[in-house]
Backbone and ligand atoms as CSV (ligand in chain L), in Angstrom:
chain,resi,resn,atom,element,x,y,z
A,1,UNK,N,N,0.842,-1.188,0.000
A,1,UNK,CA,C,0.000,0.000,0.000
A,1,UNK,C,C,0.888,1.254,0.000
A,2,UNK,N,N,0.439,2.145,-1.014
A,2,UNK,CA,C,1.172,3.722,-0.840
A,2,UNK,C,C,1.293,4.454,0.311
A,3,UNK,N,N,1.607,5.430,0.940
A,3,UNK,CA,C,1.597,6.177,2.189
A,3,UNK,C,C,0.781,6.639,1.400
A,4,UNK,N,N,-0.086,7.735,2.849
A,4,UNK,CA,C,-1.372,8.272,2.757
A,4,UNK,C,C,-0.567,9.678,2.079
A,5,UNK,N,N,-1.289,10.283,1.340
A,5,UNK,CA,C,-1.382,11.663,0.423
A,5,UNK,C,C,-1.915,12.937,1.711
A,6,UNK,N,N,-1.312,13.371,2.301
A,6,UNK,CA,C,-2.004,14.785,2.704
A,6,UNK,C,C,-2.752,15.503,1.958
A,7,UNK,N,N,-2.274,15.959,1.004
A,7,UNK,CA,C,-3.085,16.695,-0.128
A,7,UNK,C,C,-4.242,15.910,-1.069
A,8,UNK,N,N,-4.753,14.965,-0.363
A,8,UNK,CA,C,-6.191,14.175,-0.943
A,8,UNK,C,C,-7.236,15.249,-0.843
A,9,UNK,N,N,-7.807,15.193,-1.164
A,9,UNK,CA,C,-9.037,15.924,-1.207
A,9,UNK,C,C,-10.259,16.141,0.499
A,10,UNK,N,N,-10.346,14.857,0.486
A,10,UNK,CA,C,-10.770,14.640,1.949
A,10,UNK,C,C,-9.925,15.271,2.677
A,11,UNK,N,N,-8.503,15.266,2.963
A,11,UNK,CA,C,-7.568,15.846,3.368
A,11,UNK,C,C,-7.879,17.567,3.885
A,12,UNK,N,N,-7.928,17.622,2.766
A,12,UNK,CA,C,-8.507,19.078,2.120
A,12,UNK,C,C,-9.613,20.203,2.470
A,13,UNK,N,N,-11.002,18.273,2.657
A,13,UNK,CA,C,-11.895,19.102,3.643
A,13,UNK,C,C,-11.934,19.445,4.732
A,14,UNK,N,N,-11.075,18.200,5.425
A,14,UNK,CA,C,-10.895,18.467,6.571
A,14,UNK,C,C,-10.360,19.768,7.268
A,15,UNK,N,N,-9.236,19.940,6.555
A,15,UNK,CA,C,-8.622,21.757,7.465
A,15,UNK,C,C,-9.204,22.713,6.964
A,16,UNK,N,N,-10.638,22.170,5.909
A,16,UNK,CA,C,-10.987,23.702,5.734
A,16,UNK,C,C,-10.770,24.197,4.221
A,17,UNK,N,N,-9.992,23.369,3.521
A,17,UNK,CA,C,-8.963,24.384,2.369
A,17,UNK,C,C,-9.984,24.403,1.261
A,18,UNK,N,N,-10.646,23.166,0.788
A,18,UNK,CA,C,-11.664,23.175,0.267
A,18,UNK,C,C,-13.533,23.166,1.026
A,19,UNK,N,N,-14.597,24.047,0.504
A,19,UNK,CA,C,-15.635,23.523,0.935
A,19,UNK,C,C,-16.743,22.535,1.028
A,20,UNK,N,N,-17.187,21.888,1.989
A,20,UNK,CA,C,-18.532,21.091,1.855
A,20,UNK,C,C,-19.657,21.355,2.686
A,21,UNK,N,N,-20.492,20.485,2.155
A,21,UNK,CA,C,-21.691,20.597,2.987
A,21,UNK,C,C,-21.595,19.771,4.145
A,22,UNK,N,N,-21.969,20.284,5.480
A,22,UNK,CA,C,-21.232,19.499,6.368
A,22,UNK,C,C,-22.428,19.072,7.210
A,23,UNK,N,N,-22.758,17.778,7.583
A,23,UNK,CA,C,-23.480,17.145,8.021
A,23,UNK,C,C,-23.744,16.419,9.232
A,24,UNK,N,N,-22.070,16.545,9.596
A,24,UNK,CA,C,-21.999,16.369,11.470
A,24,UNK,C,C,-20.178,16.892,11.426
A,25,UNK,N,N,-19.970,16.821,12.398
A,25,UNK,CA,C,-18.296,17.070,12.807
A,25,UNK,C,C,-18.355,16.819,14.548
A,26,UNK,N,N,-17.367,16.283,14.538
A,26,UNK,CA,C,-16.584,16.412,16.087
A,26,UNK,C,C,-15.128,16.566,15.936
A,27,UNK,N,N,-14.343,16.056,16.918
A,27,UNK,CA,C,-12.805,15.926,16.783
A,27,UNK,C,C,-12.240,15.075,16.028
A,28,UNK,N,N,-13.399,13.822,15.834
A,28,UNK,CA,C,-12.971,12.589,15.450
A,28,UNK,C,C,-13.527,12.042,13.979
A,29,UNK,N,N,-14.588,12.657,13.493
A,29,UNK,CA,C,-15.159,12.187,12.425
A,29,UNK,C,C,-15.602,13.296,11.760
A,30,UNK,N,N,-15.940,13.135,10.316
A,30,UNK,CA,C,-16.254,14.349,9.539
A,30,UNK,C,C,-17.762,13.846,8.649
A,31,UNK,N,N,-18.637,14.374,8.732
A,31,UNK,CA,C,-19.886,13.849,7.467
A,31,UNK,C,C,-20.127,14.734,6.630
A,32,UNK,N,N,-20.143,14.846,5.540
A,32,UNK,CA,C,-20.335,15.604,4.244
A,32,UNK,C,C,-21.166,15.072,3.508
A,33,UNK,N,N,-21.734,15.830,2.629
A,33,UNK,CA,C,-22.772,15.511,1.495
A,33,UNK,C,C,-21.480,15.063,0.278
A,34,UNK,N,N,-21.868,14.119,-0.497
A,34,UNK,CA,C,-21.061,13.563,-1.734
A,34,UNK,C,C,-21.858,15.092,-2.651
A,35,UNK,N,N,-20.681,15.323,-2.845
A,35,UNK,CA,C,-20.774,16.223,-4.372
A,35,UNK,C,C,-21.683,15.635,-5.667
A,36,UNK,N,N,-21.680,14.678,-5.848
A,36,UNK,CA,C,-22.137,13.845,-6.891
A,36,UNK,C,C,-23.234,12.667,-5.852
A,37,UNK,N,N,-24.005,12.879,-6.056
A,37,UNK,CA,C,-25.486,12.455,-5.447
A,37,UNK,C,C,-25.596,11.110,-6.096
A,38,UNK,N,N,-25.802,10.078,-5.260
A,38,UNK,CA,C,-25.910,8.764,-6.220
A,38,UNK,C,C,-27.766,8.579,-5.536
A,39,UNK,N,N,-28.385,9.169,-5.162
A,39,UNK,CA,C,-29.676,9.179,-4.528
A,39,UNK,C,C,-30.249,10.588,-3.526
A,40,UNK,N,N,-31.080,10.275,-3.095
A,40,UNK,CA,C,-31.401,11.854,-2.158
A,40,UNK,C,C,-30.891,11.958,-1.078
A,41,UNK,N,N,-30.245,10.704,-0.631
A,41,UNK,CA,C,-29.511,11.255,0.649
A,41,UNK,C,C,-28.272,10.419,0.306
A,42,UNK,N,N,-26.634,11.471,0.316
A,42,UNK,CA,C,-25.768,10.480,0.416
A,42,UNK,C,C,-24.594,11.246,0.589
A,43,UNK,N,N,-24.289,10.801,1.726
A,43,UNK,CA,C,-23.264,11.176,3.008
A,43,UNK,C,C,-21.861,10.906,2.923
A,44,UNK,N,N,-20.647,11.191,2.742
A,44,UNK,CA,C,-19.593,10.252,2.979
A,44,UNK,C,C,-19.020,10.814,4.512
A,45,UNK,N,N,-18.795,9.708,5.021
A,45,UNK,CA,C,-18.527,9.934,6.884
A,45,UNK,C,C,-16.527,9.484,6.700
A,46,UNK,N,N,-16.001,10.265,7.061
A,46,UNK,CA,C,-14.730,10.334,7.453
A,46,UNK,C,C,-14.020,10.541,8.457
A,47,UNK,N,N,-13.153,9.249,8.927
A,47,UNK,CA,C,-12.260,9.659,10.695
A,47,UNK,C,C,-11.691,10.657,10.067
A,48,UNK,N,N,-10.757,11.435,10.588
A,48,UNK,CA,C,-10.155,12.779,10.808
A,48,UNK,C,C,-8.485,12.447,10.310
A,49,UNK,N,N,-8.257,11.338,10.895
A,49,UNK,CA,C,-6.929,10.755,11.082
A,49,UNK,C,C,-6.740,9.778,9.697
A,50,UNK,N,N,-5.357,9.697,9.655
A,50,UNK,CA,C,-4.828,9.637,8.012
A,50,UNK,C,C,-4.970,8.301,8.062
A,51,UNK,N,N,-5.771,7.682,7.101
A,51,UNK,CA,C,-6.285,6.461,7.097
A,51,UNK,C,C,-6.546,6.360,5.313
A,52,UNK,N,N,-5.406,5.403,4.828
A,52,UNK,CA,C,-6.144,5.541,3.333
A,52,UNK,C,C,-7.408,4.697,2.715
A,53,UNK,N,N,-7.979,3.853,3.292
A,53,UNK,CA,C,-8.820,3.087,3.396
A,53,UNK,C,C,-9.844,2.122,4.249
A,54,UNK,N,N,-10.649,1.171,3.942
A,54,UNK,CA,C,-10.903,0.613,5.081
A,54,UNK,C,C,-10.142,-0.072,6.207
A,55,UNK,N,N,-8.841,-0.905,4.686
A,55,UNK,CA,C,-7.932,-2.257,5.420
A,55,UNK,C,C,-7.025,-1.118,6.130
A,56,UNK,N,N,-6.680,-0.510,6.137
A,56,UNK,CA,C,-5.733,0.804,6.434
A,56,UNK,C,C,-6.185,1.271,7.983
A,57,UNK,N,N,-7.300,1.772,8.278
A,57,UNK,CA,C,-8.010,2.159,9.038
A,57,UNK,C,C,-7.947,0.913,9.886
A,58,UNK,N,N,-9.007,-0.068,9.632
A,58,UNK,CA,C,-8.754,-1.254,10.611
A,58,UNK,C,C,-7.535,-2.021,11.144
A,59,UNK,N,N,-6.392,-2.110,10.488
A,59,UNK,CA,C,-5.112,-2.182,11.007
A,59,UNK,C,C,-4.322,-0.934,11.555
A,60,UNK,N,N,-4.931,0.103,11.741
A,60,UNK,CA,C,-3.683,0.931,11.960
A,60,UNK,C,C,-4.494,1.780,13.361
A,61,UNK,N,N,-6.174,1.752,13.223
A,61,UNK,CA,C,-6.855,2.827,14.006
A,61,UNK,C,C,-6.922,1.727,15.478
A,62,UNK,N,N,-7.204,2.341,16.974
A,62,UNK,CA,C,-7.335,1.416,17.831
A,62,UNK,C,C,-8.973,0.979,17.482
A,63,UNK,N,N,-8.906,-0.040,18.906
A,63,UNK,CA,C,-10.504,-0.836,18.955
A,63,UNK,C,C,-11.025,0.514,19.038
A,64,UNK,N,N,-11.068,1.514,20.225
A,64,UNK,CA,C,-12.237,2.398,20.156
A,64,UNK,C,C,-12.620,3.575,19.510
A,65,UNK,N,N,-11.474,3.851,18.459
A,65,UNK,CA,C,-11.333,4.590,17.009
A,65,UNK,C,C,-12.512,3.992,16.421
A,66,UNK,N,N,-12.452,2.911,16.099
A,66,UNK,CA,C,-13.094,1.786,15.251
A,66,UNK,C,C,-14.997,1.731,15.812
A,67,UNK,N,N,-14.695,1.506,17.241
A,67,UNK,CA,C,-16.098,1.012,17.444
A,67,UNK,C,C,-17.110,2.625,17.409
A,68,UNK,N,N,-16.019,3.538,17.562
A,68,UNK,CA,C,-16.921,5.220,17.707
A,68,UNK,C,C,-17.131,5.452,16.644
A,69,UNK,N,N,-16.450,5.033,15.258
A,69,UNK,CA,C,-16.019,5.773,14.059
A,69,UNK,C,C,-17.602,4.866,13.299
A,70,UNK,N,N,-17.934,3.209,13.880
A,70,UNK,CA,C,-19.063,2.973,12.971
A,70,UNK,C,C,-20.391,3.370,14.222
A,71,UNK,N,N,-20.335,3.466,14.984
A,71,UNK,CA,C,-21.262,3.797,16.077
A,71,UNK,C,C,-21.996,5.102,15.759
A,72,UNK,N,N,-20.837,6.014,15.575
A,72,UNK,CA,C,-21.623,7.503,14.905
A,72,UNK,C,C,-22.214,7.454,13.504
A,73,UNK,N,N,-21.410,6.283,12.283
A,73,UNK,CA,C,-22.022,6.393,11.133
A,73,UNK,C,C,-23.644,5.852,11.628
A,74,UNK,N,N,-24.011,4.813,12.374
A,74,UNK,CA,C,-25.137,4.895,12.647
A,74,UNK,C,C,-26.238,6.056,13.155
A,75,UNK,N,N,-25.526,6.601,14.202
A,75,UNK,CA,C,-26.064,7.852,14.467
A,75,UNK,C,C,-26.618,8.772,13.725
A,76,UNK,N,N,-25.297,9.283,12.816
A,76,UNK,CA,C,-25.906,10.030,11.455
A,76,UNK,C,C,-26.958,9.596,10.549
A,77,UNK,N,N,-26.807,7.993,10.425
A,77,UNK,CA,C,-28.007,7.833,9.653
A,77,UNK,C,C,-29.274,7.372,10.495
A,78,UNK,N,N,-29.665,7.526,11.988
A,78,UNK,CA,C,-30.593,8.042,12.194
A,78,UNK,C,C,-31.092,9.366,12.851
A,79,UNK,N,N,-29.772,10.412,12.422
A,79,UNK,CA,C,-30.432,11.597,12.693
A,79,UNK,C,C,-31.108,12.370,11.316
A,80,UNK,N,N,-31.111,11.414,9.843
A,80,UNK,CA,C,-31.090,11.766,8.373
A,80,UNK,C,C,-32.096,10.915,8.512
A,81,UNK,N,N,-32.738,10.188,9.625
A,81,UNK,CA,C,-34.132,9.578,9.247
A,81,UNK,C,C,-34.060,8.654,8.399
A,82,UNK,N,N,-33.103,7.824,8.445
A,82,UNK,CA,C,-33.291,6.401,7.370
A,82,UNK,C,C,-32.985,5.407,8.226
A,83,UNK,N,N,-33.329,4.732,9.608
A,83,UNK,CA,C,-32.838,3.691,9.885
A,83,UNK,C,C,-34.405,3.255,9.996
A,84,UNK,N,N,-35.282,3.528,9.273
A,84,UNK,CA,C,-36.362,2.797,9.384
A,84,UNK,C,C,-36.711,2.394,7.738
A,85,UNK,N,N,-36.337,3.445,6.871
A,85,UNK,CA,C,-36.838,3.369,5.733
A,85,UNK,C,C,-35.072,2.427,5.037
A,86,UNK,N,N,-34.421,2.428,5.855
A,86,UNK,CA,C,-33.279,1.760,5.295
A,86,UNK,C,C,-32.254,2.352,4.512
A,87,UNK,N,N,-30.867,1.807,4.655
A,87,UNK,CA,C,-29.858,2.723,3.794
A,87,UNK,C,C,-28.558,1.374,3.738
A,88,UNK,N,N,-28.065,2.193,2.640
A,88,UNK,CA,C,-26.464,1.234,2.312
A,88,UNK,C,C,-25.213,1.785,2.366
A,89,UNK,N,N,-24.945,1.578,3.253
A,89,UNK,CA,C,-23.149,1.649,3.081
A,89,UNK,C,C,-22.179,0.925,2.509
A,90,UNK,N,N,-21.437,1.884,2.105
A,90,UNK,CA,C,-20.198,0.992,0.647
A,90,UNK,C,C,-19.048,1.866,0.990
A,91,UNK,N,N,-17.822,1.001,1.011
A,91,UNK,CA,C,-16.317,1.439,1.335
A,91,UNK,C,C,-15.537,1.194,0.126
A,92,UNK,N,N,-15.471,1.986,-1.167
A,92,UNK,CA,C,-14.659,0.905,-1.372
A,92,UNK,C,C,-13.616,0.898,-1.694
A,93,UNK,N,N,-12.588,0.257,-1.332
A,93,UNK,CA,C,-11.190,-0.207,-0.875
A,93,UNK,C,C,-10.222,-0.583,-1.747
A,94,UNK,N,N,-9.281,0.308,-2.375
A,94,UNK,CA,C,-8.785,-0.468,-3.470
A,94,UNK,C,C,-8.781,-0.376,-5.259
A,95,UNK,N,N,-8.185,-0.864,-5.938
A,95,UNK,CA,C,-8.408,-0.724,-7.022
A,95,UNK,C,C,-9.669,-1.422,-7.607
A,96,UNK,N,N,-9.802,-2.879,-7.224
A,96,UNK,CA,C,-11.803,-3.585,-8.177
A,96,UNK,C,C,-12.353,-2.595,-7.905
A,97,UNK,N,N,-12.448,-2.041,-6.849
A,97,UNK,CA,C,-13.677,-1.262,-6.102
A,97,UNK,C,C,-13.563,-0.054,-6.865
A,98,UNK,N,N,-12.779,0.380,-7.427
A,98,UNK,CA,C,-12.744,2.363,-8.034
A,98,UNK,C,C,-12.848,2.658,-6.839
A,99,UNK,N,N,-11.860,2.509,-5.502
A,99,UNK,CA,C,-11.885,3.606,-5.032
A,99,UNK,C,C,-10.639,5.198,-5.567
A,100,UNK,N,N,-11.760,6.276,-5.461
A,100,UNK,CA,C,-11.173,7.472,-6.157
A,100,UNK,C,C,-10.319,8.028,-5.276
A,101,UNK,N,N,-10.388,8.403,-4.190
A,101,UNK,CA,C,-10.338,9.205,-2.972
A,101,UNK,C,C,-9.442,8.720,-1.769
A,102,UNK,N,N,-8.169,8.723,-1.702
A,102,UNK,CA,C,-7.287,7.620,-0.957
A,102,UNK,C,C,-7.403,8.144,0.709
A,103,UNK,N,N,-8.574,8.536,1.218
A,103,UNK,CA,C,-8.964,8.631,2.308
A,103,UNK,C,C,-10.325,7.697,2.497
A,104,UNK,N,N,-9.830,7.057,3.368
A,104,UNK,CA,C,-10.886,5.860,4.211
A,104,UNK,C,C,-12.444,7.035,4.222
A,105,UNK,N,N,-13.395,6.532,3.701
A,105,UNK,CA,C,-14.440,7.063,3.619
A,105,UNK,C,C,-15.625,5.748,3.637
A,106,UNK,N,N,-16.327,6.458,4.073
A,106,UNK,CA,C,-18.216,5.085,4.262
A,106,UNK,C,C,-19.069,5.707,3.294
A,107,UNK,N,N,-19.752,5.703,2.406
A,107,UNK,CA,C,-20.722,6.128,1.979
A,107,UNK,C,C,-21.945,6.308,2.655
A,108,UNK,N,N,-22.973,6.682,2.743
A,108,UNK,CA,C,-24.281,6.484,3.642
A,108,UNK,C,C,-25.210,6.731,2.336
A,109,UNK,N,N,-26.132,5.968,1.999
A,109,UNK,CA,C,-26.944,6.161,1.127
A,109,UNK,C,C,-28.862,6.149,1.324
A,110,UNK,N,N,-29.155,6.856,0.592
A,110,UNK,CA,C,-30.788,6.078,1.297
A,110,UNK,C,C,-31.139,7.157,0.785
A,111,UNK,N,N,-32.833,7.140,1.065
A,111,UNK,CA,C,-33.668,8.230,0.750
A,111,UNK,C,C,-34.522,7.767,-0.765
A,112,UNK,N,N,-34.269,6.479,-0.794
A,112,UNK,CA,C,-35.058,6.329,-1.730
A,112,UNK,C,C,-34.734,4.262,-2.182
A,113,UNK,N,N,-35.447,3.699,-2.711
A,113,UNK,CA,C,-35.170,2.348,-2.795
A,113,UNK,C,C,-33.857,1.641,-3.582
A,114,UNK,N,N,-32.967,1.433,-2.971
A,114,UNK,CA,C,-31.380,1.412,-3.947
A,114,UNK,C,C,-31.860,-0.252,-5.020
A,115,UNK,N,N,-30.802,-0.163,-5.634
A,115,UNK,CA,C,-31.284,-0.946,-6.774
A,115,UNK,C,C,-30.270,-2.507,-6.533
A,116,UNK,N,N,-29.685,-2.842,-7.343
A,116,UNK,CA,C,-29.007,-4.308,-6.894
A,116,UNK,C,C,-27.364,-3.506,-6.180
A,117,UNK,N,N,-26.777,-4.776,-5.692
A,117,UNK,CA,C,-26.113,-4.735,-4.933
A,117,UNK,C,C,-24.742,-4.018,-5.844
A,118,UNK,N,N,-24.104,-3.771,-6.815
A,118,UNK,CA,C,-23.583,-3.715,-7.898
A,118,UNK,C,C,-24.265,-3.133,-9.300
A,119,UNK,N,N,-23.665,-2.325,-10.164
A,119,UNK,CA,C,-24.201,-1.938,-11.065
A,119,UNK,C,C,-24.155,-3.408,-12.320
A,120,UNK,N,N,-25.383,-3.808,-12.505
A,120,UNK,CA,C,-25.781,-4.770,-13.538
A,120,UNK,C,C,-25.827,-6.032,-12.554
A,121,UNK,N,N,-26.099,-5.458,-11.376
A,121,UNK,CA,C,-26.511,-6.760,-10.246
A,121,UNK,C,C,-28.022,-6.371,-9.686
A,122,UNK,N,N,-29.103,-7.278,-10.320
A,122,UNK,CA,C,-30.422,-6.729,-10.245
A,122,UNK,C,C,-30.736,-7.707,-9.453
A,123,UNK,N,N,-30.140,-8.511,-8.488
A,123,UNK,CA,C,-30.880,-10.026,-7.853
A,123,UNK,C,C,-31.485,-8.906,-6.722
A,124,UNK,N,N,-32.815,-9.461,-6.327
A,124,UNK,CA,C,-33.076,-9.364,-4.586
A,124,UNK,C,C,-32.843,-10.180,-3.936
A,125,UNK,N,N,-32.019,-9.785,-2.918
A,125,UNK,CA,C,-31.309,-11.026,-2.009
A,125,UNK,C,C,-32.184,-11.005,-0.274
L,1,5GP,P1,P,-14.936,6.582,-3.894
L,1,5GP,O1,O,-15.081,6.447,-5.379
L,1,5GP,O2,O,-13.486,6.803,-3.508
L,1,5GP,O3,O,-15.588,5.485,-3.108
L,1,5GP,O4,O,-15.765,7.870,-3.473
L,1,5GP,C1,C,-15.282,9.147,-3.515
L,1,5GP,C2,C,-16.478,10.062,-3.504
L,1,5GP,O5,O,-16.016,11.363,-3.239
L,1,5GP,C3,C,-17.244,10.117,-4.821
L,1,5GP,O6,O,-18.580,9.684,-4.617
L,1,5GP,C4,C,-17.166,11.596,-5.220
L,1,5GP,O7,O,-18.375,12.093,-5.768
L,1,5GP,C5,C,-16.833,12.277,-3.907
L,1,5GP,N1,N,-16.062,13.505,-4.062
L,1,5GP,C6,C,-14.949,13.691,-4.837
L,1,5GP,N2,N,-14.492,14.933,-4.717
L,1,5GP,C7,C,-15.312,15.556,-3.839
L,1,5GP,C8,C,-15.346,16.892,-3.299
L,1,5GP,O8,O,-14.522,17.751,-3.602
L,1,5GP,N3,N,-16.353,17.164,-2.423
L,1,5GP,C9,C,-17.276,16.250,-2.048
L,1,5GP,N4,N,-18.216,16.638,-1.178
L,1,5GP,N5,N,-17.279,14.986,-2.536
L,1,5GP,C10,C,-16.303,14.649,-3.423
């Protein structure tokens, strides 16, 4: 794996240098609106700390980095009112995945009925 990029973009939002729409913050985590909307609600939630991915994050962050960092993504998505109507989270990690953005990021999605699990994956499972 590469060392993490300071100058990533996420990076970026974080101190401020670039703007977003900001959707929660503490010391430890960041939630933003995705620039590019894949539905009506969709969030990307970011630790703070230089993490280029998921596998990255989980080997490098402690246990209670880890258990706060998915504890609040829940939070957020029921203060956005979808833990009843349902939502999907996607990490993804790596080159299969296209990840763009070499900062560990969650997606939060919802606000409307998501489609198969994968694009040209129409099963209901
Ligand atoms: P990935 O493809 O790495 O899983 O997701 C990166 C996400 O970051 C994409 O959904 C993309 O739309 C979003 N993104 C890229 N640049 C920016 C930006 O400058 N601001 C915001 N809010 N989102 C961005």
């Amino acid at each position: 794996m590469t060392n993490y990029d300071p100058n990533n973009i996420f990076a970026k939002i974080i101190r401020g240098e670039i703007p977003a729409t900001k959707v929660y913050e503490d010391d430890q985590i960041l939630a933003f609106n995705d620039i590019s909307r894949a539905a009506p609600t969709h969030v990307l939630v970011i630790p703070k700390g230089q993490f280029i991915n998921f596998a990255d994050f989980i080997s490098k962050a402690n246990d209670k980095e880890i258990v706060d960092f998915f504890k609040k993504v829940s939070d957020i998505a029921k203060s956005l009112n979808l833990t009843e109507s349902g939502y999907r989270l996607i990490s993804n990690t790596g080159p299969n995945a296209s990840q763009s953005v070499q900062h560990f990021h969650v997606h939060l999605i919802g606000g409307k009925k998501l489609g198969g699990l994968i694009p040209g994956d129409n099963n209901v499972r």
